[in-house]
N, C-alpha and C positions, 0 to 999 in steps of 0.2 A: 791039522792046524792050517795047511794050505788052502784046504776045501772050505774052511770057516772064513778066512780071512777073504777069499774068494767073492763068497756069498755077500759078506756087510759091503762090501764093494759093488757091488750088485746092487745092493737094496740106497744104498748111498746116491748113487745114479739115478733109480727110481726116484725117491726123494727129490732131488734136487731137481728134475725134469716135472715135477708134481708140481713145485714151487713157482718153478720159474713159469707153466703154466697158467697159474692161480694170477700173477704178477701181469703175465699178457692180457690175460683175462680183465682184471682190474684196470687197467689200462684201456683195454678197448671199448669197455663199459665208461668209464670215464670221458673219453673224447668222443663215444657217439651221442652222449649226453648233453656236449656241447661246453661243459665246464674246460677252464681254462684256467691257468694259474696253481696247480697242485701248492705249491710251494710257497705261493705268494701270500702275506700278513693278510690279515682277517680283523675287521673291529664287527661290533654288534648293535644293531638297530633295534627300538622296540617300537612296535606301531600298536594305536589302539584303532578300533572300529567298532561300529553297533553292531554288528554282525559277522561271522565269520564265513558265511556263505557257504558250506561245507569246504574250504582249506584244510588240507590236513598238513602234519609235520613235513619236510623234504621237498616240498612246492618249491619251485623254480620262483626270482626275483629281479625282473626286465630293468632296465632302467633305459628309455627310449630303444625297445626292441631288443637289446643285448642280455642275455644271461651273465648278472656280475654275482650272483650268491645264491641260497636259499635259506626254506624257512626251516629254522630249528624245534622251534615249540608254538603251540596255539593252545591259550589255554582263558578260562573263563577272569574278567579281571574283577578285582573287590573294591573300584572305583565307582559312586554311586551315578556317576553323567552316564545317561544313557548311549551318547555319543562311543565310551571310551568303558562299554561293555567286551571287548572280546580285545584281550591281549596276542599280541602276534612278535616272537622273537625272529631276526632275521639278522645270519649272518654273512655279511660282504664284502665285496674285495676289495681292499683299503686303498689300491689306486683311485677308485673312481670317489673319494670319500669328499674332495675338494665340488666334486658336481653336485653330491646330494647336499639341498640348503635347507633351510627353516620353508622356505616360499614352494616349495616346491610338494605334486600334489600324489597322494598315494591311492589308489585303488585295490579294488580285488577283482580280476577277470577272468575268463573261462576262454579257454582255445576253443573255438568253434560254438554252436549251441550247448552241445551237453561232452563238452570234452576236459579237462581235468583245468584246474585252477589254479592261479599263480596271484603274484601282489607285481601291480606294472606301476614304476616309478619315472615321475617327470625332471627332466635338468631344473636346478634351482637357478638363478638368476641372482645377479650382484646385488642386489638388494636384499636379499637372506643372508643369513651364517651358516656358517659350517656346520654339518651336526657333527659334536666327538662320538668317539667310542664310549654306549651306553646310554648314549640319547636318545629320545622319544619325536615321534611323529605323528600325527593325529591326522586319519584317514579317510577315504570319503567312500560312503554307503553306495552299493553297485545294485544293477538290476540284478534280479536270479530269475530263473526258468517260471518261480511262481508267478511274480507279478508280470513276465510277460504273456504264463497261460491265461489267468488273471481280466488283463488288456483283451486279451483274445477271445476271451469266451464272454468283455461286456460289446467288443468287437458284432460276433456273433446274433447277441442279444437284440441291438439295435437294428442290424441288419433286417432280423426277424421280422420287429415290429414295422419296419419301411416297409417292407415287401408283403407284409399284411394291410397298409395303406396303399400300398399299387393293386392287392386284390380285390380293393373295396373300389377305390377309382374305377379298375376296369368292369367292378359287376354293375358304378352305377352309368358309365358308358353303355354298355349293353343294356343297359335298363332303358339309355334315350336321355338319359337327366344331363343336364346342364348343359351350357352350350358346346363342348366337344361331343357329347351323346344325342344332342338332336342334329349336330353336322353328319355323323356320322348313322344314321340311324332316321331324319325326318329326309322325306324324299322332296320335299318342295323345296330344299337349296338346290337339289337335284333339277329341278324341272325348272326353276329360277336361271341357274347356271345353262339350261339345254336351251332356254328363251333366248337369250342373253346371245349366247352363239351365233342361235338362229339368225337373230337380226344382225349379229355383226356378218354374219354368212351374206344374207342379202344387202346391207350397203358395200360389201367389195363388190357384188355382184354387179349392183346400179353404178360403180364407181368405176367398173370394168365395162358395164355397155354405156358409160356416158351420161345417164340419168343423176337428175340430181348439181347440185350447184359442184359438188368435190368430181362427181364425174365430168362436169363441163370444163371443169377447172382440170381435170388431166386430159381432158382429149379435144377441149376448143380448143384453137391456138388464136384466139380473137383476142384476150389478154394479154396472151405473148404481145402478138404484136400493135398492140394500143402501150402497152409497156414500153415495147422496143421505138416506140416512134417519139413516147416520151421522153426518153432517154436520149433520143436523135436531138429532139427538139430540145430537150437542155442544153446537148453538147454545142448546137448552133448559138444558142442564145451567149453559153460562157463563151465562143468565139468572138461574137459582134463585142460581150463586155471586152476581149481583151484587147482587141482591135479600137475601141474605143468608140464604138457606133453608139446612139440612144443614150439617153437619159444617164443611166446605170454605165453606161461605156466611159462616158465622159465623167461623170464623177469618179468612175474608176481610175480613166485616165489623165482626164486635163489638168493642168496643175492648175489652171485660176480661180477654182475652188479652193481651191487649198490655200492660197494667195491671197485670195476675197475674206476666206474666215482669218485667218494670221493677221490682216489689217484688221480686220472686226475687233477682233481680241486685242490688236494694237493701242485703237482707237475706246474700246472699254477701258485698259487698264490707263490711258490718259486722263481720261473722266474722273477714274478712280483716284489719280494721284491727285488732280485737282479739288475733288472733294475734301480730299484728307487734308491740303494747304488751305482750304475754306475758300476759294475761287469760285464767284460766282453766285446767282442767287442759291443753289441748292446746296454749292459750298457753305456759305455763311449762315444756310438755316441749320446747317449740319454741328461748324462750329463756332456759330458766335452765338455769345452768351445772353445777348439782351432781345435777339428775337424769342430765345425762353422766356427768360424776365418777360416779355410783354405779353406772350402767350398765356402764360402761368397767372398774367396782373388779369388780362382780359378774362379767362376762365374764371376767375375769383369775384370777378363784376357781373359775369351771366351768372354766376350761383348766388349771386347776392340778389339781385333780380327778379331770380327766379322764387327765393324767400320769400322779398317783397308781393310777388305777383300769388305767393301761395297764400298769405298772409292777407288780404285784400286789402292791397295798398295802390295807390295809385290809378288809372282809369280802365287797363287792363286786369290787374286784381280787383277792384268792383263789378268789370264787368263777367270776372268767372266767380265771384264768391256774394253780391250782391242781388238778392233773389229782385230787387224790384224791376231793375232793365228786363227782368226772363216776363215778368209779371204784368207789364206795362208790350211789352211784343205781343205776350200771349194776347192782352184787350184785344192789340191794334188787329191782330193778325184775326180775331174774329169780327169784330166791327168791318174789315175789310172781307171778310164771307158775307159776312147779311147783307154788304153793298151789293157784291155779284148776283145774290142771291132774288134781292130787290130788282136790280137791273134786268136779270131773266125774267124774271117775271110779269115785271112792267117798261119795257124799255123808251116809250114813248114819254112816259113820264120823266127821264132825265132827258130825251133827248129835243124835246119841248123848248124853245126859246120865245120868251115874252120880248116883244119890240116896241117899247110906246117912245113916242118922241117928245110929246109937249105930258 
């Protein structure tokens, strides 16, 4: 009986070292996982999405980078929106239940490129509500691996087809075509460009031995100093002006210019006020009213006059609108040719005087 009792004592010890084991074990699996709160209340979320991206059950649940839950079930939904094709249970720790809101946004993301999948949730914002225990959230569609190989491989495509337009460029380069292929490829820009040299090669040359108006121009000094005496001869002249010598000195300097015009302008603006007071005869033509009136009466007498005279009236109008005076000059003016005429010819005969006395 000893030896029995012995032995379940034994096996008891085992047991219970098995357990407590299993317990450590449990435990340290749980904290390297990052879960927190064993003990702490739990409410449940449901999220839909079009896609579940391959998510499976047990997925991790961030809420700005924190692990506060996971996912329970993923399962197909019998909601006909395509949007809210793939149901997603998720259950969370109900501390953080006041941060998740209506407003706030859900995805589905992958650790790394191709590394396992989780649902990452954004803080809501006072302008949402609370969600309770057993409320829904409506998710937003994430990239997967497809459509970035996808991207990649139209990525690729384009690539292809560019770098078959750089092999056509460069075969029609080498061909000579168009103006990159005859720079490269016609030899008279070549020989253009070696001219071009050339001759700049020979004006430094001429411009180094002197030849030339740019070489006289660096190695006369005859400009220099036709300049430099110029510049003397300015400086002299602005002397004499400040000194007050010449013409220019004295207007610069003397004040009686200045004094002569000041009276000028004195003596204008006297004029002028007397004008304006009507002083004077050119005052009074300016502002008295009846040398108008007589100017204006007189002007209305030559235009009336002038009617008259257009009119042929009077001995001036007869004699520009009366053809017989033109008519009667015209006789005399030839009766007076056939005199001269006469006279050349025969001048004895008028100059003849008869003398009888009885």
């Amino acid at each position: 009986m000893a030896q029995r009792r012995s032995v379940a004592w034994t096996e008891l010890r085992v047991g219970m070292l098995v357990i407590a084991s299993f317990v450590l074990l449990a435990l340290a699996i749980f904290f390297i996982s990052g879960e927190s709160g064993f003990l702490e209340p739990k409410y449940t979320i449901t999220a839909y999405f079009p896609s579940a991206n391959g998510l499976r059950s047990g997925a991790e649940v961030w809420l700005e980078g924190v692990t506060i839950g996971n996912v329970t079930d993923v399962r197909i939904s019998r909601q006909p929106d395509p949007n809210r094709s793939v149901e997603i249970v998720m259950r969370l720790n109900q501390n953080y239940q006041s941060i998740i809101r209506t407003d706030s946004q859900l995805g589905i993301q992958t650790q790394g490129l191709l590394g396992d999948r989780y649902v990452d949730i954004t803080r809501g914002t006072s302008a949402g509500q609370v969600i309770p225990d057993g409320g829904s959230l409506q998710g937003e569609e994430a990239g997967d691996i497809k459509k970035i190989i996808t991207g990649t491989n139209d990525f690729i495509a384009n690539l292809d087809v560019l770098s078959d337009q750089f092999k056509r460029m460069a075969e029609r380069i080498d061909r000579g075509e168009g103006t990159l292929g005859k720079l490269l490829s016609d030899t008279a820009i070549y020989d253009n460009l070696n001219k071009a040299t050339a001759e700049a090669h020979q004006l430094i040359v001429d411009a180094r031995t002197g030849d030339g108006t740019i070489g006289k121009l660096m190695h006369d000094d005859e400009l220099y100093q036709r300049l430099n005496g110029s510049i003397d001869r300015l400086a002299k002249m602005m002397d004499y002006v400040e000194s007050g010598q010449g013409t220019l000195g004295k207007f610069y300097k003397d004040p009686a210019l200045f004094n002569k015009a000041d009276d000028l302008i004195g003596q204008f603006q006297t004029i002028a006020n007397d004008l304006n007071q009507g002083k004077g005869s050119m005052g009074k033509f300016l502002k008295d009213e009846a040398i108008y009136n007589d100017s204006r009466a007189m002007i209305q007498r030559v235009n009336t006059l002038i009617d008259s005279v257009q009119q042929g009236e009077g001995t001036i109008g007869k004699f520009l609108k009366d053809p017989t005076f033109y008519n009667s000059w015209n006789q005399a003016s030839s009766e007076i040719l056939k005199l001269l005429y006469d006279f050349r010819q025969d001048p004895k005969k008028f100059l003849t005087v008869n003398f009888k006395l009885f």
